[in-house]
C-alpha positions in Angstrom: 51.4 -9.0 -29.3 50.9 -11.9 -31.7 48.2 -15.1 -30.4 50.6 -17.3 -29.9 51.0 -19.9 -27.3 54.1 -20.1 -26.1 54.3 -23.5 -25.0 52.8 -25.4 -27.9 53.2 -22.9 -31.0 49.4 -22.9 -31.3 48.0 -19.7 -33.4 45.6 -17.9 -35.3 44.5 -20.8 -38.6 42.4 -19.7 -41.6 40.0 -22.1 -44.0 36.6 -21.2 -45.7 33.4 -20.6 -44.1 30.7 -22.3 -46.1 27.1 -22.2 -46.1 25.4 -25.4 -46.7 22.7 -24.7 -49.2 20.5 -27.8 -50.3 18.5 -27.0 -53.3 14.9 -25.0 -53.8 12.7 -26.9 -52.9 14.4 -27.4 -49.5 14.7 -31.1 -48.8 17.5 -31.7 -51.3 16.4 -31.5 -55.3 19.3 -29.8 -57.6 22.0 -27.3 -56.7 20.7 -23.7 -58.4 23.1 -21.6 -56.8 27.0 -22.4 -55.8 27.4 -22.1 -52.0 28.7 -19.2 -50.7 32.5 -19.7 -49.2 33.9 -16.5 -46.9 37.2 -16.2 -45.7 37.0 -16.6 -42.1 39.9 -17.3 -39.0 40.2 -19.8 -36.2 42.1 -18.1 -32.8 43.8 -19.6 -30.6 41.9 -19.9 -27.1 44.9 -17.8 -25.4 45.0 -17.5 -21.5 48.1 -15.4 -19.8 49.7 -17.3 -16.9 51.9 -16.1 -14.4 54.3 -18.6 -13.4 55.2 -17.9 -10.1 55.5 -14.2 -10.1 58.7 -14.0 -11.9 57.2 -14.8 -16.0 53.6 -13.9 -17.1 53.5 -16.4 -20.3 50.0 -17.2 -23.0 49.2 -20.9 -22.7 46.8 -22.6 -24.9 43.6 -23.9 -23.0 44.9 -27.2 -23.8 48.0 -26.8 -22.8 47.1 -25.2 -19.4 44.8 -28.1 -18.9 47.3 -31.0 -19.8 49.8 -28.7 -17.1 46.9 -28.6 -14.7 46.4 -32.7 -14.6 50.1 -33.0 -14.4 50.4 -31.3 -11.5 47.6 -32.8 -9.7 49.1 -36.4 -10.6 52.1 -35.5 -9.0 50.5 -34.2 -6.0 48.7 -37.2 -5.3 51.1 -39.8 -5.8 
């Protein structure tokens, strides 16, 4: 099953993972050597929720937070 939430479209993102070098003597000075850049992925920070016992669905943490606040706003007004 893909990471996907299903409420927000939220999934799996991709960028570069770069080192920060600073130069040889340590506090700054000239760049020898390029930084390394890796490939690296972001996921999703997924959490399956079952909605009443009739749909199990993947929520973002976000979204199940912003869901969770709603709720309680409602139940206390």
């Amino acid at each position: 099953m893909a990471k996907v939430c299903e409420l927000t479209g939220r999934k799996t993102s991709f960028g570069n993972r770069k080192q920060h070098r600073r130069g040889s003597s340590g506090s700054g000075g000239t760049w020898n050597f390029k930084a390394p850049k890796t490939r690296r992925q972001w996921k999703p920070n997924l959490r399956v929720n079952i909605d009443g016992q009739s749909k199990t669905i993947k929520v973002s943490m976000k979204a199940y937070k912003k869901l969770r606040k709603m709720a309680l706003t409602e139940v206390t007004n």
